[in-house]
Structures are given as C-alpha cells and as structure tokens.
MARPA-321737 format. One record per residue (C-alpha): residue in one letter; residue number from 1; x, z, y. Coordinates in nm, 2 decimals, decimal comma. Layout:
// residues N
<atom resn="a" resi="NUM" u="X" w="Z" v="Y"/>
...
***
This chain:
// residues 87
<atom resn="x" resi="1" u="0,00" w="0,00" v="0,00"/>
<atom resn="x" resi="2" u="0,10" w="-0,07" v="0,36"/>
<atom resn="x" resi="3" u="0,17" w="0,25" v="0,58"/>
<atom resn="x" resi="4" u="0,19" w="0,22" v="0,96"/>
<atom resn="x" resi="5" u="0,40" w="0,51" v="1,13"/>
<atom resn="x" resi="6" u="0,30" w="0,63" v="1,47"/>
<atom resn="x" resi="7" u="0,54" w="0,86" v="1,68"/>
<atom resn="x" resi="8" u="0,29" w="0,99" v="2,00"/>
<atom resn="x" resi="9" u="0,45" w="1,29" v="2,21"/>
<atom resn="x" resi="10" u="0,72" w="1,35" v="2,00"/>
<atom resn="x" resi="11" u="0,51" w="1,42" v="1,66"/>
<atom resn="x" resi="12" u="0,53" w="1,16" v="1,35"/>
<atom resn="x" resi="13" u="0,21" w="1,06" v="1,23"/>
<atom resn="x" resi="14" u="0,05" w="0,77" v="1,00"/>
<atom resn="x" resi="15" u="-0,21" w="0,49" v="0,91"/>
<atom resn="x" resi="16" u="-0,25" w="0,35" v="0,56"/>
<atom resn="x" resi="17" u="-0,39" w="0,03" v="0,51"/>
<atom resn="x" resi="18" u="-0,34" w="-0,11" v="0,81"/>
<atom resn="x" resi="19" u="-0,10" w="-0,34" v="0,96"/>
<atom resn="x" resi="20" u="0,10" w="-0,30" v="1,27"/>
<atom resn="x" resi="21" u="-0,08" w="-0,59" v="1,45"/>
<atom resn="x" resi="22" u="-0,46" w="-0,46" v="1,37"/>
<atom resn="x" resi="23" u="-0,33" w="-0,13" v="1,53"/>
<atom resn="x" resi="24" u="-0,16" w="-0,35" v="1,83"/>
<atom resn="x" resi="25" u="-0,45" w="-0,49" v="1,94"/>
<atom resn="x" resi="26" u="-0,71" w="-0,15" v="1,87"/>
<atom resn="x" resi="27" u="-0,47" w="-0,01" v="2,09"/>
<atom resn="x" resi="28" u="-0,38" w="-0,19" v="2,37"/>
<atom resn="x" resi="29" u="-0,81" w="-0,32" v="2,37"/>
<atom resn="x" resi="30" u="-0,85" w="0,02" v="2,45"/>
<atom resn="x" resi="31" u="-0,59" w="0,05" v="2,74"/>
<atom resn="x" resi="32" u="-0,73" w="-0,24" v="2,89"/>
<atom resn="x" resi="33" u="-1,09" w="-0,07" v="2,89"/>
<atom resn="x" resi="34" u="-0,96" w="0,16" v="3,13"/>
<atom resn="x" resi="35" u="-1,15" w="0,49" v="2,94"/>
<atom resn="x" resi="36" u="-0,96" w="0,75" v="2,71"/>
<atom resn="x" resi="37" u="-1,01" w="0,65" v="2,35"/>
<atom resn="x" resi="38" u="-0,92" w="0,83" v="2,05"/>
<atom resn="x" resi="39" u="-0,71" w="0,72" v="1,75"/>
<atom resn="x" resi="40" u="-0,79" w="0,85" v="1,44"/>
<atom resn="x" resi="41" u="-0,43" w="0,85" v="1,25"/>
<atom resn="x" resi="42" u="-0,32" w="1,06" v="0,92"/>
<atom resn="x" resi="43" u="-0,13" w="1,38" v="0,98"/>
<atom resn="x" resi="44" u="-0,05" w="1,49" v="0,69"/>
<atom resn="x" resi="45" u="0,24" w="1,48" v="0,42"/>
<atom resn="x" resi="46" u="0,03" w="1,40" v="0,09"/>
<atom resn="x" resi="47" u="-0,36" w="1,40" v="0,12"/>
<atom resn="x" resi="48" u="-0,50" w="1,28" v="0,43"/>
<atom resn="x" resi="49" u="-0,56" w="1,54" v="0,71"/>
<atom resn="x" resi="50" u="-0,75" w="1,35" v="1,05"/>
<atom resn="x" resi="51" u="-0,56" w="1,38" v="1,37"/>
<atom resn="x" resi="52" u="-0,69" w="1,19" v="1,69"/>
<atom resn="x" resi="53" u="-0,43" w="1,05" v="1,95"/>
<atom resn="x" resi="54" u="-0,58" w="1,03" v="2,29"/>
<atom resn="x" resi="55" u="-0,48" w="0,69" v="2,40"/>
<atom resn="x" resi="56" u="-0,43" w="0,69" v="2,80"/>
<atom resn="x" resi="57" u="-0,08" w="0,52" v="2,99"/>
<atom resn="x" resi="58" u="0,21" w="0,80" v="3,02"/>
<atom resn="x" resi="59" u="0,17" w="0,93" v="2,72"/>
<atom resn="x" resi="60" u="0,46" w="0,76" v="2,45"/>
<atom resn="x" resi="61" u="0,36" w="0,60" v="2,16"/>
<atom resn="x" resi="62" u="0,56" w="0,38" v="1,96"/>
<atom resn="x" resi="63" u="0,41" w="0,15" v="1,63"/>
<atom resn="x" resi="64" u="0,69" w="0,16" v="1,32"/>
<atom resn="x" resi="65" u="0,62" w="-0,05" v="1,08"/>
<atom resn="x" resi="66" u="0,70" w="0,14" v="0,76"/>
<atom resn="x" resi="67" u="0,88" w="-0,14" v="0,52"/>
<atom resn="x" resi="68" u="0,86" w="-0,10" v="0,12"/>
<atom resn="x" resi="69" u="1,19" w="-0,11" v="-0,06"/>
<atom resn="x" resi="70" u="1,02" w="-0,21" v="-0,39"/>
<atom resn="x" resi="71" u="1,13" w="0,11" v="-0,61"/>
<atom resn="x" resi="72" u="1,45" w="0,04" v="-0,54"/>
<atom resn="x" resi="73" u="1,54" w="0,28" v="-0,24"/>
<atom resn="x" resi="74" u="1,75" w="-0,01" v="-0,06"/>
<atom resn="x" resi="75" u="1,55" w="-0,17" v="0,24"/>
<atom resn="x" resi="76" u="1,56" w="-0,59" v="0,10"/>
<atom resn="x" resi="77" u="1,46" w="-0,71" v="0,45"/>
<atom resn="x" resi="78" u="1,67" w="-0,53" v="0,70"/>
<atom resn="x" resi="79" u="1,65" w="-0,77" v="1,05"/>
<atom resn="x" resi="80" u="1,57" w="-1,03" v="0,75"/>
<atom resn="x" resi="81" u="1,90" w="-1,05" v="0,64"/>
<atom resn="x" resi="82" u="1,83" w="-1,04" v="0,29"/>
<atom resn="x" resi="83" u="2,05" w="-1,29" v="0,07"/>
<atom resn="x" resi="84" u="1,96" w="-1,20" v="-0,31"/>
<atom resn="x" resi="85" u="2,29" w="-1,37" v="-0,41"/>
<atom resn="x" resi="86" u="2,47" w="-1,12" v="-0,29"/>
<atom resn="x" resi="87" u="2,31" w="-0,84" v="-0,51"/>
***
C-alpha cells in the first residue's frame, strides 16, 4: 500500500492510500478557498488514530512521498538512479 508522510508544525504524521498528488490538490483547493479547512491525517504508529491539521498559510507543511523498497530495505529508485545491472 502507498503511504503519504506529512510533517505540519514539526510533528510527523501520515495518509494511507493516497498519493502525493490527490493530497496536493485537496490541499492547496483549500488554500485557495480562503477558509480554514481541516485535514484528516493518521497519527499513529500501527492502527489508525484521526488527527486533523488545520490548513491556513504560516503554518509548515511539507508532503513526503514515502517510497517502497520492495522487502529489500535498499530504496531501488533513489533520484531514479536505479541501474539493476549494477546489483
């Protein structure tokens, strides 16, 4: 499953099932409304515990996308580099 990491104020938080662009666009929609809106985003480390981020400008937010390594614990597609001839 795709995971989407959010870092907002400082704290690490995340969104399963989502991809970095759907959250992109919910997010900056919702600065360009000009209102507060609330993201609902996953704060916990195992079973999903709800955590909303208010969305308003000042606040840092940053979008990681979280990459899957395939069970092998080495990232294959660091700044799509990869070259499976040389593994």
């Amino acid at each position: 499953m795709k995971r989407v990491d959010i870092v907002y104020g400082g704290g690490q938080y995340s969104l399963g099932g989502r991809t970095l662009e759907s959250i992109q666009n919910e997010v900056e929609t919702a600065l360009a409304s000009g209102k507060p809106y609330w993201l609902r985003v996953n704060s916990g480390g195992g079973v999903f515990e709800d955590a909303y981020l208010l969305i308003v400008p000042g606040i840092p937010f940053a979008i990681l996308n979280v990459k899957s390594d395939n069970g092998t614990g080495i990232d294959l597609d660091v700044d799509g580099a990869f070259n499976p001839d040389v593994l």
